[in-house]
Each structure stands twice: as structure tokens, then as C-alpha cells.
C-alpha atoms as one frame of an Amber mdcrd trajectory, in Angstrom:
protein
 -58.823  84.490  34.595 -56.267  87.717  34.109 -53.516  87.592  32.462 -51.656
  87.967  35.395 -52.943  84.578  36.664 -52.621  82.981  33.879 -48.945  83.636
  33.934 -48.379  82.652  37.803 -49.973  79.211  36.807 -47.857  78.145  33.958
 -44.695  77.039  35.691 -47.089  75.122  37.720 -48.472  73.657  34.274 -45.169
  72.615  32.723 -44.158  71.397  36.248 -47.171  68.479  36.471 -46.555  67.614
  32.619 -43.124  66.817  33.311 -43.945  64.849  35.991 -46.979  62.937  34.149
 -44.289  61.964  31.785 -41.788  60.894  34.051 -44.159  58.620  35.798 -45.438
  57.390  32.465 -41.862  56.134  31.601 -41.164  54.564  34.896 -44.334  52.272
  34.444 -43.451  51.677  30.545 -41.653  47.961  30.532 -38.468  47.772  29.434
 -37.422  46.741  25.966 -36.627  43.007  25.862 -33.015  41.866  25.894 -31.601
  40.374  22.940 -30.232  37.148  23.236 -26.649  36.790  22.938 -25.510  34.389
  20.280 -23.208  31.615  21.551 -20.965  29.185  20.108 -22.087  25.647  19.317
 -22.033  23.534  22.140 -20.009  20.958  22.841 -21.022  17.765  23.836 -19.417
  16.096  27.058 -17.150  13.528  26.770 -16.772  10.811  29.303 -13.962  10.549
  31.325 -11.257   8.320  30.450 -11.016   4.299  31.796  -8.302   2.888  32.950
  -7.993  -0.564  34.067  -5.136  -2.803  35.254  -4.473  -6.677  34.205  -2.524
  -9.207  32.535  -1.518 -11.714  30.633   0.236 -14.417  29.402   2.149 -14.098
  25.768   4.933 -16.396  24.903   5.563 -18.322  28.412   6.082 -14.758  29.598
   2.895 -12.732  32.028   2.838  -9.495  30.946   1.154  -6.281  33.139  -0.664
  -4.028  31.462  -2.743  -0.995  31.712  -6.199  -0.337  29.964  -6.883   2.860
  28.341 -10.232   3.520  26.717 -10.288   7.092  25.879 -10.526   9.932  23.663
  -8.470  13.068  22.370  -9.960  15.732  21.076  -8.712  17.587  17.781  -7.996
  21.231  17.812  -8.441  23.985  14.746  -5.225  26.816  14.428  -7.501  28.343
  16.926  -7.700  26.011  19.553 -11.372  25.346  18.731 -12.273  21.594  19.259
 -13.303  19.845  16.019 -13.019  16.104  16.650 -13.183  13.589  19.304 -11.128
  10.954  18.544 -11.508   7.063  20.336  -8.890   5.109  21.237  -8.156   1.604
  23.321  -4.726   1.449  24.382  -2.677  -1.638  26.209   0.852  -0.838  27.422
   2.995  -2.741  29.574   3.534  -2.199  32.914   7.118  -1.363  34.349   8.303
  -1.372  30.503  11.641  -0.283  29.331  11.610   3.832  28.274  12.270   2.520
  24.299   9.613  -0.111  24.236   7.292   0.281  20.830   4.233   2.169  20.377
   1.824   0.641  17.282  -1.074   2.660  15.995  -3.802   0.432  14.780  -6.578
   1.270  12.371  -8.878  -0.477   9.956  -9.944   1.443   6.482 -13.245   1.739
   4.815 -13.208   4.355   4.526 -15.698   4.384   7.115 -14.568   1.666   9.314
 -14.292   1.327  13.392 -11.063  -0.153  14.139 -13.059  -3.062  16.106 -11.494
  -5.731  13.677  -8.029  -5.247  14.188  -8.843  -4.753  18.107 -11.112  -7.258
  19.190 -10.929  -9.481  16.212  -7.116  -9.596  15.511  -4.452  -8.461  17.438
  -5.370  -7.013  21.253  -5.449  -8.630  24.478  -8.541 -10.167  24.393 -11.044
 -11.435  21.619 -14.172 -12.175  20.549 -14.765 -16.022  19.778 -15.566 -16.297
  16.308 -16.682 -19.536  14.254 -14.746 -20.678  10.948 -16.263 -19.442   8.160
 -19.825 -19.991  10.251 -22.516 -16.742  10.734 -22.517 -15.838  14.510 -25.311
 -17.184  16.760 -25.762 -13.338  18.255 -25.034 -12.449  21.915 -24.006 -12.925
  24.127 -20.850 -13.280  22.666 -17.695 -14.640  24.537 -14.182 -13.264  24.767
 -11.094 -14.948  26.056  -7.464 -14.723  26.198  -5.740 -13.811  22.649  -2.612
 -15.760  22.128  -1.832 -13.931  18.922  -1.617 -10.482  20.718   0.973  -8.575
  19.778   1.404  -6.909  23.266   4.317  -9.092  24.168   5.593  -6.932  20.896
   5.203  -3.273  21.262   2.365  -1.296  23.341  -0.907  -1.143  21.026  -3.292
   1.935  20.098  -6.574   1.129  18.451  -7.695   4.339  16.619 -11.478   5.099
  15.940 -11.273   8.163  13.075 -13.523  10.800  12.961 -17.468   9.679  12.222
 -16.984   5.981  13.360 -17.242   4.006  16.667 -17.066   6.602  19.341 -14.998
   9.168  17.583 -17.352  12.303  16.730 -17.276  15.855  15.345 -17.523  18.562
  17.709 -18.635  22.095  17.311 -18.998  23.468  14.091 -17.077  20.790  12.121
 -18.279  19.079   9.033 -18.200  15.946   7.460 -15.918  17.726   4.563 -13.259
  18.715   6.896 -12.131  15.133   7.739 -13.690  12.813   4.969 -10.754  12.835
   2.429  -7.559  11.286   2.222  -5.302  14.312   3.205  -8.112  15.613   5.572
  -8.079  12.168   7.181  -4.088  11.928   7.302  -4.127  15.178   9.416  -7.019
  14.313  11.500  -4.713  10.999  12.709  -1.586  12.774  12.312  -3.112  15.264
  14.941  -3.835  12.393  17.276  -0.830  10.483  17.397   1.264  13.465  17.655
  -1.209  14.656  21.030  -0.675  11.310  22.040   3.015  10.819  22.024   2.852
  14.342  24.138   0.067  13.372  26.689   1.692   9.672  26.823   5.513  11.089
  27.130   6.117   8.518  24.039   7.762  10.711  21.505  11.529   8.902  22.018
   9.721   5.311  21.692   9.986   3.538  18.364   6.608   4.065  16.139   4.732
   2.124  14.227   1.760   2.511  12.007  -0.703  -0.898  11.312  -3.080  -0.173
   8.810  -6.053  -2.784   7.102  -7.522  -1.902   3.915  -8.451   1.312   2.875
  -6.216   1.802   6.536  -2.663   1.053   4.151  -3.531   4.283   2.211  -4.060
   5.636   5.157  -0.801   4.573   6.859   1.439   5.764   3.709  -0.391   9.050
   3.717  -0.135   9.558   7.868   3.275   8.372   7.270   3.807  11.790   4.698
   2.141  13.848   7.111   4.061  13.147  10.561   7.248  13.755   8.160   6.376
  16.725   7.378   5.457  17.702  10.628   8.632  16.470  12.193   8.064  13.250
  12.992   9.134   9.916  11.431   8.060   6.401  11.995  10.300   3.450  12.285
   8.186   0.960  10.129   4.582   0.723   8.575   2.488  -2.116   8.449   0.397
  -3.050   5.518  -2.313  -5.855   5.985  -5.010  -6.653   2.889  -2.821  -3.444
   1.293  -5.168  -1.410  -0.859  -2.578   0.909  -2.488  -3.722   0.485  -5.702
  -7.491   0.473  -6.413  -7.538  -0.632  -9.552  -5.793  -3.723  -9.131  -8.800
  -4.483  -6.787 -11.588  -3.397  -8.625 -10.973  -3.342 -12.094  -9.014  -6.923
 -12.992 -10.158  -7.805 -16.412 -10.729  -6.092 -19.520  -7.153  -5.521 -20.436
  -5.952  -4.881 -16.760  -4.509  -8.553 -15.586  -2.000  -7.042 -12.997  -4.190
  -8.342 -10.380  -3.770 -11.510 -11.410  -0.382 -12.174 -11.111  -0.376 -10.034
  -8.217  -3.156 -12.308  -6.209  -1.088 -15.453  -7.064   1.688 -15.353  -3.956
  -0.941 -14.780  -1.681  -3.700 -17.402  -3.227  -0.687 -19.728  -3.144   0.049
 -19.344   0.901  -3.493 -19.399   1.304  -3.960 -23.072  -0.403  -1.068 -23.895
   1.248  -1.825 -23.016   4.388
């Protein structure tokens, strides 16, 4: 072949490479997508139940509504961190000023089921004196010692117990401690009193246990957010640990301490 022809046939040449190629990358696959990295999920919550009934306190039948719920904690963000459980009974048709008590039990690492079900809300669970429980089925009825004739009542599950759980990327650390557990409850009565439209109705705080140190350090907290209670309640009051756990060698506070009560007790 000439040079001439050689020439007339290279456009031609380069023409069919570039083609050859162009094919080639149309049939190549295409790189694989990287996955997007997303948030933790959340986990659903149920729905809120509410119920209607009633009953009778002090010669007196008294309406109420049901609650069993949740509200969910929020970071400075707006990320949700906790789920908190509640059970709440308030009265029907009830004066705007009527009380609102928030119950919990202490631990730390307790369900509030014994101040709900075992002390102080509409209904309870049958229990013997001082006798071990057969096991279920167990049988409620009709508590006589509520305090619903009273004020309205809020049993409060904190964060890791009963239904109350962590959500997203939350950690045990962020809630387990006294002023971590303060604000965790601080957070949910002060969401309540909005969602409820409670924040003019007298408040109370009812705390067992490890749930007094609670209550005086919730009580700190709502101050210094702006809120104030009108009274605290202090059953089995744990305020100071030592008196509980250390009586004896050289420590005989408790002692003197325990006598009022061991005295009512006997008595009673």
C-alpha cells in the first residue's frame, strides 16, 4: 500500500478505535453506589391509651380518665434520647387549679410499679400480709387509699426501667446519675405540664427511696428552669446514705433517728 493510501485510511482508523472504545464503556457496569450512612433508628412507640372510669373515694364517685403513655426526651438539637412511661389518672370535669402529683419510686433502678399499683392509684394489686405471693393470676380491686380524690396522679417510669427506654444514640451515662437523672424528669414534667395545659395547677413531687433524692434534686432543677413546686413528698426518705448503711462503728445517728418511726410502727 502507497503512501497515499495509507494516509486516506487513517481517519478511517482513528474513527473505528473511537468507536470500539465507546462501545466498550457503554457495556462496562457501573461502579457500585455507596451506601449512604443514616442515623440510628428509632424504635416505634405505641400510641397512647386512654380509658374512661370511676370511682368511689371518700363517699364521693369520682370520673376519671386513663392515660398510659409516653414522652419522649429531646437533646439541644431536637434529637430524641429517651422515652419516658407514664400512667396518669385525672379527674373528670375538675376545677382549672386542681393538683398535679408526680410519682416515682428510687433504686436507683426502680419502675414506679410500687407506688402505682401497690400504694396509691386507682386500683391495686391484692397483696398478702407479710405472706410470699401464690403467682398469677393476680387480682386487683378498688383502692380506698387512692389519693385521686386528692390531686390528679402521674406515675413516672425513668429512663432504663419499666417501659421507659433510650432512643437513638443515647447511653446509659447520659441519664444514670443523679443530676443526669434530675434533668431527664425535669424534662418530662415540664413537656407534660405543656402537652397537659397544667402549668397554673399546684405541683407536687412524691418520691420513695432513692426517689426522695430524686425529688430534692428535680425540685433544684425545675427552679432553675423556672418552675417551682408547691410541696415535696418524702416516703422511706433516703437523704442521707449513711445513716442507712453505715449505723455502727461510731456512727449511731441512725439510731436515734429510726426510733420515732420504730415507735409508730409498734404502735400501730
Amino acid at each position: 500500500m502507497n503512501l497515499r493510501a495509507r494516509t486516506a485510511l487513517m481517519p478511517l482508523a482513528s474513527l473505528l478505535a473511537a468507536t470500539a472504545s465507546f462501545a466498550a464503556a457503554l457495556g462496562a457496569p457501573e461502579p457500585a453506589a455507596q451506601p449512604s450512612v443514616s442515623p440510628s433508628p428509632v424504635p416505634s412507640i405505641p400510641a397512647d391509651s386512654v380509658t374512661h372510669h370511676s370511682i368511689v373515694l371518700g363517699g364521693r364517685t369520682i370520673a376519671y380518665t386513663a392515660t398510659a403513655g409516653t414522652i419522649t426526651l429531646r437533646s439541644a438539637d431536637e434529637a430524641p434520647t429517651a422515652s419516658m412511661f407514664y400512667a396518669a389518672y385525672v379527674e373528670e370535669n375538675a376545677p382549672a387549679r386542681r393538683p398535679v402529683t408526680f410519682f416515682f419510686n428510687g433504686g436507683p433502678g426502680s419502675a414506679t410499679i410500687w407506688l402505682h399499683l401497690g400504694a396509691f392509684g386507682p386500683r391495686r394489686v391484692v397483696a398478702g400480709d407479710a405472706a410470699p405471693s401464690a403467682g398469677a393470676p393476680y387480682k386487683f380491686v378498688e383502692n380506698e387509699y387512692s389519693l385521686l380524690d386528692r390531686t390528679d396522679l402521674v406515675f413516672i417510669d425513668a429512663p432504663g426501667t419499666g417501659f421507659s427506654r433510650l432512643l437513638g444514640k443515647s447511653e446509659g451515662k447520659d441519664f444514670y446519675g443523679i443530676d443526669q437523672d434530675a434533668a431527664a424528669f425535669g424534662q418530662f414534667v415540664r413537656r407534660y405540664l405543656t402537652q397537659n395545659n397544667r402549668w397554673n395547677s399546684p405541683k407536687f413531687l412524691f418520691g420513695e427511696s432513692y426517689g426522695t433524692t430524686r425529688a430534692c434534686a428535680l425540685a433544684g432543677y425545675l427552679h432553675r428552669h423556672n418552675l417551682d413546686v408547691n410541696g415535696i413528698v418524702l416516703l422511706s426518705s433516703a437523704l442521707n446514705l449513711k445513716i442507712l448503711f453505715e449505723a455502727g462503728d461510731g456512727n449511731d445517728v441512725a439510731y436515734f433517728t429510726y426510733l420515732p418511726t420504730e415507735t409508730a410502727v409498734a404502735w400501730y
